[in-house]
N, C-alpha and C positions, 0 to 999 in steps of 0.2 A: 527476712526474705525467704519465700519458699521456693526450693529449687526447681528447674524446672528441666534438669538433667540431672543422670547420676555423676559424667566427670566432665570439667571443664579444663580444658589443656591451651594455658599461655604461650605462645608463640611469639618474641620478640626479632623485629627485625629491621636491619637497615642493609639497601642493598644487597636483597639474597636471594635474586630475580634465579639462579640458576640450581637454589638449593628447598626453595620454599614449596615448587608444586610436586618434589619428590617427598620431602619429609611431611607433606600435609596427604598427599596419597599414599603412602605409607603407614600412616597411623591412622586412618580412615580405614583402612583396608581392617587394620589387628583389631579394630574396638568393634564392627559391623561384624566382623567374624566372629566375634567374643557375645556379642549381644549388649553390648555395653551403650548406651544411649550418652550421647556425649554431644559438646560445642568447643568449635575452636575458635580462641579470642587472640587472633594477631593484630600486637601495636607494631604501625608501621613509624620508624622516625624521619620522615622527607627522605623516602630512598629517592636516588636522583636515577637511578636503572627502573627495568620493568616490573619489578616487585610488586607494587598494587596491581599493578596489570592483571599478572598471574593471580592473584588471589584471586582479585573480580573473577578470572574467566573459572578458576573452579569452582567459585561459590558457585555458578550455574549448574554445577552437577552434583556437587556437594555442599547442599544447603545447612549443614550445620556451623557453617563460617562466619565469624563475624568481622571486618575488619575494622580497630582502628586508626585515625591517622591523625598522627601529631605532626603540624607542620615548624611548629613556634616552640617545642620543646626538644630536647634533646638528653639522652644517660638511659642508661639500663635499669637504673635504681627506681626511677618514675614512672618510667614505662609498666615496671614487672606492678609495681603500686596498683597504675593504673589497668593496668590488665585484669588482676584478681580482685579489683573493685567494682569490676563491671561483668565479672562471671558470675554465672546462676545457677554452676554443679554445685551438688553434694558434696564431692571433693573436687580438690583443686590441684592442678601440678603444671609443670613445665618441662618442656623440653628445648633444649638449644633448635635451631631452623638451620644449623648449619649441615647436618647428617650427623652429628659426632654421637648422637644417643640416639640407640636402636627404640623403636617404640614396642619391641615383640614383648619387652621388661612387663609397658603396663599393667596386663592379666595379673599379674602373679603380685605387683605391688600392690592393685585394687585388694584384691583378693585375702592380700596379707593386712591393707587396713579392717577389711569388711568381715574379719575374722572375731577383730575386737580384743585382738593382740598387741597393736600399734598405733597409736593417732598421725604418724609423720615416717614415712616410709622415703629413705635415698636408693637413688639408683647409682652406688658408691664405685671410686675407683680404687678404693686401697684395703677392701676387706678380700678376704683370700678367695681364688676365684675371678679377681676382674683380673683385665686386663690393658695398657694402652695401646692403639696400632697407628704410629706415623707419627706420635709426639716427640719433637728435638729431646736432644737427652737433657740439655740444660734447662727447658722448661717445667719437664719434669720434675726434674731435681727442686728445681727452686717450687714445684707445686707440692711435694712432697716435706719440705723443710714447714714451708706455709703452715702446711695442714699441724704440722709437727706443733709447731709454735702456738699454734690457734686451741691446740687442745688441754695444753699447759696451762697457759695462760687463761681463756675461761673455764677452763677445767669442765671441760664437755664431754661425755663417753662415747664419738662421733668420730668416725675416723675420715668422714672427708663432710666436710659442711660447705664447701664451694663449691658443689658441684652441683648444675643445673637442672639436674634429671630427680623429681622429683614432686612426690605428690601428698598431701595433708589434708585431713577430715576441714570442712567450712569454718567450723567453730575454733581453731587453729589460729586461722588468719581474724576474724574474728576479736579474738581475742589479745592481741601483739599487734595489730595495725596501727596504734596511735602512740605506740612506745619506738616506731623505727626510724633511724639514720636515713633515709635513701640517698647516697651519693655512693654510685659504685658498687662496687662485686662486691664489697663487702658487705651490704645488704644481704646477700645470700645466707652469709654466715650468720650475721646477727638473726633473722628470721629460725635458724635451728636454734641459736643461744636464749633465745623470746620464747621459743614454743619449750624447751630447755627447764628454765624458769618457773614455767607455768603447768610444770607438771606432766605437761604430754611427753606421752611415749614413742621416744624415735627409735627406728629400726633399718640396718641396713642388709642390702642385696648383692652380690657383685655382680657388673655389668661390664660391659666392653665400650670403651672412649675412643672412638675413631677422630682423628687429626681431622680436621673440614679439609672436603673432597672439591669444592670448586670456591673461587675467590680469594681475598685475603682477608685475616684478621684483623680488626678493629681495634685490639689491645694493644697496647705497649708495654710488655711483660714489665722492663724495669718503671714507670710511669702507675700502672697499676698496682705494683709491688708496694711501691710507697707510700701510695694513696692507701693500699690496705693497710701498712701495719699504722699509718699517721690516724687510720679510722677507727679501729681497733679499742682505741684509749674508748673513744666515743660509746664504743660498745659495751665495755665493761663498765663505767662510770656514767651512762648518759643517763 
C-alpha cells in the first residue's frame, strides 16, 4: 500500500461526545502547525451519546477525518486492529480521545522515528521526566506493579508498554499483525513485545498522563487486571 499521508493517528472511541472534538482539535491544530500532513481514523463502538455527531460536524472543517463505525462489534483490541488496518500514514500512532495524552509529544516522536534512530517510539509514563496528574494512587500503584511484571516476564527493555500514546514506522504493524491476541489492553503490550521480537527499535520519551477531564472510564481496573495477566501466558507462548 502506498501511503498517502505522512502520520495516521488512531482515535478509539465510545461515548466521548464531550472529549472527542477537543482532542481532535487539538491535535489538528500541532500537526497543521508542524507541517505534518496527516489522517485521523476514529473507530466509533455504538456510542449511544453524541460522538458520531461531533466527529461528522468537524469533518466539515477538518477534512482529514475518517470515521469508523462499528455497530455489531465491541473491545478495544479490534477496534485498534481495525483502525490501523484501514490507515494510509507512513507512520502509525494512537492517542487515547479521552484528553489524558497531550498531542504537543507528536513533533518530537515523529522526528525521533524520522531520525532513523527508532522504529517504535512511546509516549512513556515511567521514564524520568513524565509525570501523572489526577490518577488514584491505587491505580497507579497497580499500573506501576503491571508494568513491573510485564518487563520480567517478557524480558522487554520498555518501561511502560501499555501505554496508548504511541507511534511506529508502517512496516511495524506490517509485520506483527497476523501473530496478535486482540482481546484487551493487553494487546498494547503484545504489539511492543511483536515489534520487540522482530528486531525493531523502540524508544521512549516522557510525557505527562492526565486522568480523563470529562466522563467515566470504561475499565474495571480489577476486571482488566485479570484479563491482563490471564493474557499474558498468551503472549509469551502464543
Amino acid at each position: 500500500m502506498q501511503p498517502i499521508s505522512e502520520l495516521s493517528i488512531v482515535f478509539l472511541t465510545y461515548n466521548e461526545e464531550k472529549n472527542i472534538g477537543l482532542i481532535l482539535t487539538q491535535t489538528y491544530h500541532v500537526l497543521k502547525r508542524m507541517g505534518i500532513t496527516h489522517e485521523f481514523v476514529i473507530v466509533d463502538d455504538a456510542s449511544t451519546d453524541h460522538t458520531r455527531q461531533e466527529v461528522r460536524r468537524l469533518s466539515q472543517t477538518i477534512p482529514e477525518i475518517r470515521l469508523i463505525e462499528r455497530d455489531n462489534e465491541r473491545g478495544v483490541a479490534t477496534a485498534m486492529v481495525r483502525g490501523y488496518n484501514e490507515s494510509r500514514g507512513a507512520y502509525l500512532g494512537t492517542l487515547d480521545a479521552d484528553l489524558a495524552h497531550d498531542p504537543e509529544y507528536l513533533p518530537v516522536m515523529l522526528k525521533l522515528l524520522k531520525s532513523g534512530n527508532a522504529d517504535f517510539v512511546i509516549g512513556s509514563r515511567y521514564v524520568p521526566g513524565a509525570r501523572f496528574i489526577g490518577k488514584p494512587f491505587l491505580n497507579k500503584i497497580a499500573s506501576i506493579i503491571g508494568q513491573l511484571v510485564v518487563r520480567i516476564f517478557l524480558r522487554l527493555p520498555v518501561r511502560d508498554t501499555s501505554n496508548n500514546y504511541r507511534i511506529f514506522r508502517r512496516e511495524v504493524w506490517e509485520s506483527i499483525k497476523n501473530r496478535l491476541h486482540p482481546d484487551g489492553n493487553i494487546m498494547l503490550t503484545e504489539i511492543v513485545y511483536r515489534a520487540h521480537q522482530n528486531g525493531f527499535r523502540i524508544a521512549e520519551i516522557p510525557t505527562v498522563y492526565e486522568e480523563r477531564r470529562f466522563g467515566k472510564s470504561k475499565l474495571s481496573v480489577a476486571r482488566e487486571s485479570y484479563r491482563f495477566f490471564k493474557n499474558i501466558l498468551k503472549v509469551k507462548w502464543g
